[in-house]
C-alpha positions in Angstrom: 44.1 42.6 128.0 45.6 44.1 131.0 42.1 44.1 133.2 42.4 40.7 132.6 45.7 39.7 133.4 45.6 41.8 136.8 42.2 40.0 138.0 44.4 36.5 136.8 47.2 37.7 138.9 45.3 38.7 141.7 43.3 35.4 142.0 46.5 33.3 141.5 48.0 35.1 144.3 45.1 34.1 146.8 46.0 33.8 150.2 49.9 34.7 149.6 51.2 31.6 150.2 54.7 31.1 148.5 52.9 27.9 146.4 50.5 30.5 145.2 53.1 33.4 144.6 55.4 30.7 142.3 51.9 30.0 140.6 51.7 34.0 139.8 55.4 34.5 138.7 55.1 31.7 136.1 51.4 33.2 135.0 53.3 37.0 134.8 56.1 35.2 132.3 53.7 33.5 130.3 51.3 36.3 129.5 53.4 39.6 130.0 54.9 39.4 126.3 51.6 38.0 124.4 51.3 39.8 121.4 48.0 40.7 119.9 45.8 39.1 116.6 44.4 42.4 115.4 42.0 40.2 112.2 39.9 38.1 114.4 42.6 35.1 113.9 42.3 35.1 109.8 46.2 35.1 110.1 45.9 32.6 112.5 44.2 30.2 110.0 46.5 31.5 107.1 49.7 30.6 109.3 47.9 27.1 109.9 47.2 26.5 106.2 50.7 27.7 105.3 52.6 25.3 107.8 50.6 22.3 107.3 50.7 21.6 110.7 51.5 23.6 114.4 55.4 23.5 114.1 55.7 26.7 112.6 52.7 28.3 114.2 54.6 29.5 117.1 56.2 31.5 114.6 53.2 33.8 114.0 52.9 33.9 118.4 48.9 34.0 118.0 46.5 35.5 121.3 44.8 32.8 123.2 41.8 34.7 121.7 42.6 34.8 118.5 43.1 30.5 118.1 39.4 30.6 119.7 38.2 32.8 117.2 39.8 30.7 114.5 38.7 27.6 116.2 35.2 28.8 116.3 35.2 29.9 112.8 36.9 26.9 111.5 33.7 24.6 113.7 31.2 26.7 111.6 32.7 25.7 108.6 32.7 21.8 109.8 29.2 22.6 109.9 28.8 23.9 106.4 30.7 21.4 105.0 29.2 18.9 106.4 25.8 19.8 105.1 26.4 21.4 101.8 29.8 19.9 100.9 30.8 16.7 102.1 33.6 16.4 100.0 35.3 19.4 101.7 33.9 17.9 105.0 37.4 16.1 105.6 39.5 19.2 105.1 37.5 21.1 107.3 37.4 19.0 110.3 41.5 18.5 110.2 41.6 22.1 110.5 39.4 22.6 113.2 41.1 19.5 115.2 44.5 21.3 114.3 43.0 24.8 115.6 41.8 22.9 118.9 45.0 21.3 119.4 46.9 24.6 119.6 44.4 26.3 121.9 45.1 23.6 124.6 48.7 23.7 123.3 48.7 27.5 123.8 50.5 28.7 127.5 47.8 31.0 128.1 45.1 28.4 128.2 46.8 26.6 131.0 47.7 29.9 132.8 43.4 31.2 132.4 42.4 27.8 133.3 44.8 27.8 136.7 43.7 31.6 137.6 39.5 30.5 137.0 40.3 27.5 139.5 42.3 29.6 141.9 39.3 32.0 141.7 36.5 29.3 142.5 38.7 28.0 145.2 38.9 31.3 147.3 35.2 32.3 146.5 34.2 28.3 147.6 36.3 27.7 150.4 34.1 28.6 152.8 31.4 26.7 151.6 33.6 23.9 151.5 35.0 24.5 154.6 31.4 24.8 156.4 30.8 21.2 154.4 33.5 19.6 155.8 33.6 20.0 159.3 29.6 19.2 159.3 31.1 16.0 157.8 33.9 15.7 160.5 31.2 15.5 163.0 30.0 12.2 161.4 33.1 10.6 160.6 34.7 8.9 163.1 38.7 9.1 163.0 39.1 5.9 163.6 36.5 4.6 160.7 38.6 3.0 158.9 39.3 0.2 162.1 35.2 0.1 162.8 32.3 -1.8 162.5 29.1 -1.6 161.3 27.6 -2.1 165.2 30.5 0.7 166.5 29.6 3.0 163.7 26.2 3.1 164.4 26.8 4.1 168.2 29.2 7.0 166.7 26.3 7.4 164.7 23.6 7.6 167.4 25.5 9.5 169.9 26.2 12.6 167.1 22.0 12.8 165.7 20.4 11.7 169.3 19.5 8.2 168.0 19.4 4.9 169.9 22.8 2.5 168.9 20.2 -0.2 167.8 18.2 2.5 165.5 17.6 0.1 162.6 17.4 3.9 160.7 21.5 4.1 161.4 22.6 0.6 159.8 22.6 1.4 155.9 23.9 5.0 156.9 27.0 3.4 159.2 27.4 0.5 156.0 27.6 3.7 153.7 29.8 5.5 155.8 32.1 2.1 155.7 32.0 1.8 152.0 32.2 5.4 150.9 35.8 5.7 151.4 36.1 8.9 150.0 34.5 10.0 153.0 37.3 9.4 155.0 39.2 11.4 153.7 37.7 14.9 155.5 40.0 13.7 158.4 42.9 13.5 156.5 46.4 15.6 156.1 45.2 17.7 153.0 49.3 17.4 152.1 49.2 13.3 152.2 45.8 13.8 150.3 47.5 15.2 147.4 49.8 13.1 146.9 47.6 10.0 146.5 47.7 8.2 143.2 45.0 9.2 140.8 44.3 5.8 140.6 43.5 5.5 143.8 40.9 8.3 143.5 39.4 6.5 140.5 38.8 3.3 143.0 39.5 3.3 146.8 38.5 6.8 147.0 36.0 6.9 143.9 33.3 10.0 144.4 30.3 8.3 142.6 27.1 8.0 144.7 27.6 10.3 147.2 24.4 11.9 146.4 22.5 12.2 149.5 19.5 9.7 150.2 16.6 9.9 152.3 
C-alpha cells in the first residue's frame, strides 16, 4: 500500500546522493501502477493453471503479495500431498516451483528487497563505521608489503606490547592471511568493482570470528 511505498522511497533515497535518487526513480516506476489481488491470489493460481506456465501471467499483473499468498498456499498443499496423496505430490510441487519463480521474477520483489537493504545500511552505518576505523588502527597500510616480524611491531606499538611478544605472532600471521582485512583501507569505489570471484578467494570472509 501507499504507507509502504513512501517508507520504500524514503529509505532508497538515503543520504540523497544522485546513485540513491536514480535507485528511487526506478523503485517509483516499478511500483506506482501495481494493481491490487483483491482474493488472496486465488486468481493468481487460476491464471497459473490456465497458462501452463508464467508467459501469460503478466497478463493478470498480480501484487507482489498476492504471488506470496499463492506461493504459501500452493507449499501447504505440497505438504498435503505429500502426505495424503502422493500421486498429486508431483502436480503440486510444479506449481509451487512455478509460484516461486514468479515472485522472484516479480519487479516488486527486487524493488522491496533493494529498499530493506538501503534501510539496514543507513540504520548500520554507524556501527559499521565505528568497526572500521577500530580496524584501521590495526591494519597497517602498507600490509600487504609486510612481514610477520614488521607486523608484529605495528602490532605492539598500537596495544602497548613488546615487538617480540610471542602473544602478537599468530595475530600479525592472521592479519597477513586474512586478506579481507585489508580491505578497510581501501577506495570503497575500487572495492566495488572487484570480481566476485575474487571475494570468494583472495578476499574470502570465512574465519574472521574473533579468537582469544
Amino acid at each position: 500500500g501507499r504507507p509502504r511505498r513512501r517508507f520504500a522511497l524514503a529509505a532508497l533515497l538515503g543520504d540523497g546522493s544522485p546513485r540513491r535518487i536514480a535507485r528511487a526513480r526506478v523503485l517509483v516506476e516499478t511500483l506506482k501502477n501495481l494493481p491490487d489481488v483483491a482474493d488472496g491470489g486465488e486468481a493468481v493460481v487460476a491464471a497459473l493453471d490456465r497458462a501452463g506456465g508464467l508467459a501469460e501471467l503478466a497478463e493478470a499483473a498480480p501484487t507482489l503479495e498476492g504471488l506470496e499468498v499463492a506461493l504459501r498456499d500452493a507449499l501447504s498443499r505440497v505438504a498435503v500431498a505429500e502426505k495424503f496423496n502422493p500421486d498429486a505430490a508431483r502436480d503440486a510441487r510444479l506449481t509451487a516451483e512455478r509460484l516461486g519463480l514468479a515472485v522472484r521474477r516479480h519487479p516488486g520483489f527486487w524493488a522491496r528487497r533493494a529498499a530493506a537493504d538501503a534501510a539496514w545500511e543507513a540504520r548500520e552505518r554507524p556501527t559499521n563505521a565505528d568497526a572500521r576505523d577500530a580496524m584501521r588502527k590495526l591494519v597497517p597500510r602498507d600490509v600487504a608489503s609486510m612481514t610477520v616480524d614488521r607486523t608484529m611491531a605495528f602490532l605492539g606499538s598500537r596495544v602497548g606490547l613488546a615487538d617480540d611478544d610471542p602473544r602478537l605472532r599468530p595475530l600479525a600471521a592472521r592479519l597477513l592471511a586474512r586478506k579481507i582485512l585489508w580491505l578497510v583501507h581501501a577506495d570503497p569505489a575500487k572495492t566495488a568493482k572487484t570480481h566476485v570471484a575474487d571475494l570468494r578467494s583472495r578476499y574470502a570472509f570465512h574465519d574472521l570470528d574473533a579468537v582469544p
